[in-house]
N, C-alpha and C positions, 0 to 999 in steps of 0.2 A: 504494500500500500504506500508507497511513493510518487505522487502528483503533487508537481511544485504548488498548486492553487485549482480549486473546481471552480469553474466558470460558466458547464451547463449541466444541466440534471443529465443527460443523456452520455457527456461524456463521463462522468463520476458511475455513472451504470456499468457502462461499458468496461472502464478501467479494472472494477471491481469484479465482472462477468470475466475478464482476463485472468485475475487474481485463480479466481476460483479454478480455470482451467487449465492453468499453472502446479496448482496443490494437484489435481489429478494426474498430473502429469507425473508429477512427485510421485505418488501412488503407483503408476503402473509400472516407472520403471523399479520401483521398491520389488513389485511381486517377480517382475521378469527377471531382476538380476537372481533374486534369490532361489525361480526357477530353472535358469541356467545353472548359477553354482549346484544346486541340489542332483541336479544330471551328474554332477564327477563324485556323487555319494554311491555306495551299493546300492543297489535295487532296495534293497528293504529299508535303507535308511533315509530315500529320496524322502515318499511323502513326509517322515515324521521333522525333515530338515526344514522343509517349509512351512509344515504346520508351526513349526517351531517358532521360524522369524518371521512370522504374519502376526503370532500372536506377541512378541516380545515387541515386533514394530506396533501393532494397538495400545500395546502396556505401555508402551513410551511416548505415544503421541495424549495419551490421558491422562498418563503420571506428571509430564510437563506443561501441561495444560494452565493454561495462568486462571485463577477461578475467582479473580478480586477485580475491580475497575482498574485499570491498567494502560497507561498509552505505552504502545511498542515504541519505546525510545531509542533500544540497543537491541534492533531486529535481525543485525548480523550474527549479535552473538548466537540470541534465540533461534538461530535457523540451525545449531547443528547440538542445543539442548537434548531436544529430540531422539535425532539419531544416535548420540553416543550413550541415552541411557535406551535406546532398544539394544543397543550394542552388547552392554553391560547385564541385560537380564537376559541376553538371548547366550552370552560367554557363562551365564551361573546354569539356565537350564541344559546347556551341554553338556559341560563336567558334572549334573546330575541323570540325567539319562542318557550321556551316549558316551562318559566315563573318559572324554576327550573333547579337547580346546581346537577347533581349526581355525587358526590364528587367519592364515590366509584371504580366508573366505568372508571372515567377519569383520575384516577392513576395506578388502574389497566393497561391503555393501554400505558400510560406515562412508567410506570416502563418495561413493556413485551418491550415496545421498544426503549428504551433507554440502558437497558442489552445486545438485540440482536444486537444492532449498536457497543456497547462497544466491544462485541464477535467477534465482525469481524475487528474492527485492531485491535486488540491481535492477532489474528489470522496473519495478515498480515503485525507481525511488522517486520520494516525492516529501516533501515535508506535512507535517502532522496540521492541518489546521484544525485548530481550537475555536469555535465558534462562541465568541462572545455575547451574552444574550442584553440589547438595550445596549445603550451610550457608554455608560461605566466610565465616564469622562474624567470623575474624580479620583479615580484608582490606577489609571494608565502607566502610571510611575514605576507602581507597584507589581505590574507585572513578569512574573519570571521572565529571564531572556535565553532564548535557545536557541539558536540557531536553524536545528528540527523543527521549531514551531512557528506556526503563523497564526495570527489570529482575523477572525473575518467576523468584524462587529454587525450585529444585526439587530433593526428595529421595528419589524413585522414577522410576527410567526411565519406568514405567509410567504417567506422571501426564503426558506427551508424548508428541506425534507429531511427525517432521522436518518435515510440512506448514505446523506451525503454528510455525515459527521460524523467526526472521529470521538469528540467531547462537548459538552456544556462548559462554558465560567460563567459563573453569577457571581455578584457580590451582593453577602447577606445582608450588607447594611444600605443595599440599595435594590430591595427584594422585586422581581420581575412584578409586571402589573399580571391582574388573573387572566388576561390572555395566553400568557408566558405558561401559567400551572400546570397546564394539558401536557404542552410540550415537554417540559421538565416532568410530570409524573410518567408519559410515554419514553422519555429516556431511561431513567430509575427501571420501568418496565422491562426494555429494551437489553438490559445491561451494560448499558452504555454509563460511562465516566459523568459526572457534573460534579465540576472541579466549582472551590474558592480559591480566589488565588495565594491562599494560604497551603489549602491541601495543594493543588499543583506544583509548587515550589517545590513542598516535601519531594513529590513522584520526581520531580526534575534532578536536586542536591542528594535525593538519597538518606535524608535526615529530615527529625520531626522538628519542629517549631514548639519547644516548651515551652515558651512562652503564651502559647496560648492551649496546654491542655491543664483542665483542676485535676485537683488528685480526685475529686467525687464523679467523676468521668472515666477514671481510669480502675472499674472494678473488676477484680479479678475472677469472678464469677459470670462477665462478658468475653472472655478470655477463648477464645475457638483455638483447642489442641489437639482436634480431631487426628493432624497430621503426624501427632509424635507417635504415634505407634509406628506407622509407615517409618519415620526416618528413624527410630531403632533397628528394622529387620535391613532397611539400606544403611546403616553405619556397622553392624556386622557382616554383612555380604562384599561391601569393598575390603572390612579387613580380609576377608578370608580369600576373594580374589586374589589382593596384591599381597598377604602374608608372604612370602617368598623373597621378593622384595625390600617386603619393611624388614623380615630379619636379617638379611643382606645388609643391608646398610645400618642396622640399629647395631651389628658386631663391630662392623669398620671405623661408625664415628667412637662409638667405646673404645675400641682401641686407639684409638685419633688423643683419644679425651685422656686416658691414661696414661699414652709415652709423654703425653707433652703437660698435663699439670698433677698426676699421678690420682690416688686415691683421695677421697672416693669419688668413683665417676659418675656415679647419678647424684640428682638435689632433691631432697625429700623437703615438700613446707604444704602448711597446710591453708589450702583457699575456702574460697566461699561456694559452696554449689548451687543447684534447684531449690528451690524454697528458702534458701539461707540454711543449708545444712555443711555444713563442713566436709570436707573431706581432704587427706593428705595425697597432692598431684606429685608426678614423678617427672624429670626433665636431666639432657646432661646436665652437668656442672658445667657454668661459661664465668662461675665469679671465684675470688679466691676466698679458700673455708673460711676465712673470718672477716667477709663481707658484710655481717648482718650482724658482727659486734655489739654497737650499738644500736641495734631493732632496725627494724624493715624501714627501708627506703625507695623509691621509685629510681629505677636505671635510667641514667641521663647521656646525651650524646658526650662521650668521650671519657666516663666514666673509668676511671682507675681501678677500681676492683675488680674489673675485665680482663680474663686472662687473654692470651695470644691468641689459640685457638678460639676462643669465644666469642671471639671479634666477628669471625668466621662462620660461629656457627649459628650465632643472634642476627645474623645479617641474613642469613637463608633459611633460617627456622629452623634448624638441623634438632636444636635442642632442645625442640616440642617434641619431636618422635617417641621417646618413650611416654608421652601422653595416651596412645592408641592404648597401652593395658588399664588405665582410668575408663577407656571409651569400652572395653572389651567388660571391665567391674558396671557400667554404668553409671558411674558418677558424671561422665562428661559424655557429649558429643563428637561427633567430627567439625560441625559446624554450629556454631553460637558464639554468642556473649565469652571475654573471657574470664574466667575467673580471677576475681582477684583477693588480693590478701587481708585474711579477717581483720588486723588492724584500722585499713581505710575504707573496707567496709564500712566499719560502726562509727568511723566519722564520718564517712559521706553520705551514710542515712539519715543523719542529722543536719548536715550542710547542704545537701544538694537535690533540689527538687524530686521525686517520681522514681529516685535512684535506685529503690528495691524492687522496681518494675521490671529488670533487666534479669530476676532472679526467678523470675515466670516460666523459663522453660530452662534448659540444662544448657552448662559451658559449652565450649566448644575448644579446638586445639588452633582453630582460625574461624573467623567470623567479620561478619559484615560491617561492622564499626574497623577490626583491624586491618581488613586489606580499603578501607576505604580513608582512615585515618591515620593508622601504625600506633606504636605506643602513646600512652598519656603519661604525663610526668609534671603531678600537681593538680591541685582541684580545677582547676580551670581549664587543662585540657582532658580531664574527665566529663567534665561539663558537655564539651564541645562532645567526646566519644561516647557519652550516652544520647545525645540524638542521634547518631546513627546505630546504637543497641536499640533507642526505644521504635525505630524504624523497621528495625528486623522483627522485633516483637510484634508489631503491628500487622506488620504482611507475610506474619511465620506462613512457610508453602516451599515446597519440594522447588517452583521457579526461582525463587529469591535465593536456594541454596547452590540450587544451578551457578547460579551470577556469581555467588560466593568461589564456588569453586576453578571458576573461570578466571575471577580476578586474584584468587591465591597462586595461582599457576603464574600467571606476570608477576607475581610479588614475590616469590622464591627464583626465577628468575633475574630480577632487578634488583631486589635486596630494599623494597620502599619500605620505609616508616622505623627500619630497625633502628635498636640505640644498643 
């Protein structure tokens, strides 16, 4: 859905009638490659090859399914969410019923359709316009700026149709006349987006605006955690895919961590978990034993209690790895909030707005505050790093960790945010 601006009903039809012909497109070559590859199976293991990635391809087009109001802002990324989690459940139902990985075959159809999804927005790029509802002459300032987005002010219901919008903006303090209601109740209907330009900003920076949430807004009993089961059985099935792997390298930095600042190579301390329960997290050692002397401190850039290799292993996160046996006990996540230390817990529950909100679902070893802001050091860039935890909270969903996972991949890479 990329159209620089609509200009007539009939071409916004058409664009969208491409769209759709596109995604099918997607589809068939999905079924044909994987009934080509399935031909170099035995006879008897053809049909169960394809039943196989027909249904792993369904499980991952509904597993990654965005299920909140949403504008496709980062629709590159989202075009290969998709396939690499059919990928991933189609790689676990093989090594359990066919007692073997064919590596080959399941990039093969990874890459065919990960291209052909890429192919189709290029094809359809276009900026998002945001349809402005009324003048909002007094708020114009205030609007997010994105480059993605356009916005096309309108002052007759009749000058639209729902077909051709991507969103609503209304501003509440300047509440559409009841002409406007229908339309804005058939959007809400619709599932379509009706942004403030408060909530837009959020969907745009990726962080919430505490300044405008009460705590008597924020009950935990509104709280939708339907999804934590699901991402328990998906944060033991990655480890168990790449165990191989993780203990590959969870030996080498060990021994990394011992020639070079000796015993003891792990750091035992104890965080803040789920609910505010405690629990003692495991990590290498990147500081020297008597870093914490005089009590817990926040790690700053160019901190001296950093050994050699730790420099090294805080900059690519090596030193989280042993976090995965927290994730395997269930104290932590792959993905969330991160845990931090009981000490400024219990003064930042006293200092810092909404801050035990972030304690609503379980840590993570990376999470969407850290590859979007990297450490905090100090209440004030805690501040700033619980708008993007209370953001995660917000839109907890299997796509938001997708994102996560996408943007840790650059951040271990690049080495952003470490200290």
């Amino acid at each position: 859905m990329m159209l620089s601006k609509f200009h007539h009903n009939d071409r916004v039809h058409h664009v969208r009638s491409l769209q759709t012909m596109l995604v099918g497109i997607d589809a068939t070559l999905l079924v044909g490659l994987v009934t080509i590859i399935g031909m170099t199976f035995h006879s008897e293991h053809l049909r169960q090859f394809i039943a196989l990635w027909l249904l792993s391809g369904a499980a991952g087009w509904l597993i990654s399914r965005e299920r909140r109001h949403a504008l496709v802002l980062d629709s590159y990324m989202r075009a290969i969410i998709a396939p690499v989690t059919a990928t991933l459940i189609a790689a676990l139902l093989q090594l359990i019923f066919f007692n073997q990985l064919n590596i080959l075959s399941n990039f093969l159809i990874l890459a065919t359709w990960s291209i052909t999804m890429i192919i189709n927005r290029l094809t359809m790029r276009r900026r998002i316009p945001v349809i402005q509802v009324g003048t909002m002459g007094a708020i114009r300032a205030t609007y997010p700026h994105d480059q993605r987005i356009e916005y096309v002010p309108l002052t007759r219901p009749e000058d639209i149709t729902l077909r051709e919008v991507d969103a609503l903006l209304i501003d509440p303090a300047h509440l559409p006349s009841e002409r406007w209601l229908d339309v804005v109740s058939h959007a809400h209907t619709a599932g379509m987006p009706v942004w403030t330009p408060t909530t837009l900003n959020e969907e745009i920076r990726g962080r919430v605006s505490l300044e405008y949430l009460q705590t008597a807004h924020m009950n935990r009993s509104y709280f939708k955690d339907s999804y934590a089961p699901l991402k328990r059985v998906l944060d033991l099935t990655a480890i168990l895919l790449f165990a191989p792997f993780l203990l590959t390298t969870l030996g080498i930095v060990a021994l990394i961590v011992l020639l070079d600042a000796g015993r003891p190579v792990l750091f035992w301390q104890t965080r803040i978990g789920q609910n505010g329960r405690p629990f003692r997290i495991a990590k290498f050692r990147t500081m020297k034993t008597d870093s914490e002397a005089h009590g817990a401190a926040f790690a700053r850039t160019g901190d001296t209690r950093i050994t050699r290799i730790g420099k090294v292993l805080r900059k690519f996160r090596l030193d989280e790895l042993p976090q995965f046996y927290n994730v395997l006990r269930g104290d932590m996540s792959i993905i969330g909030p991160r845990p931090e230390q009981e000490a400024f817990v219990q003064e930042f529950q006293h200092s810092i707005h909404l801050y035990p909100v972030r304690h609503w679902v379980k840590p993570g070893i990376t999470g969407w505050a850290q590859v979007r802001h990297g450490y905090a050091a100090g209440e004030d860039e805690t501040i700033e790093k619980l708008r993007f935890d209370m953001y995660y909270v917000k839109n907890f969903s299997f796509a938001l960790d997708a994102r996560v996972v996408a943007h840790t991949l650059w951040t271990i890479m690049t080495g952003f945010g470490a200290r």
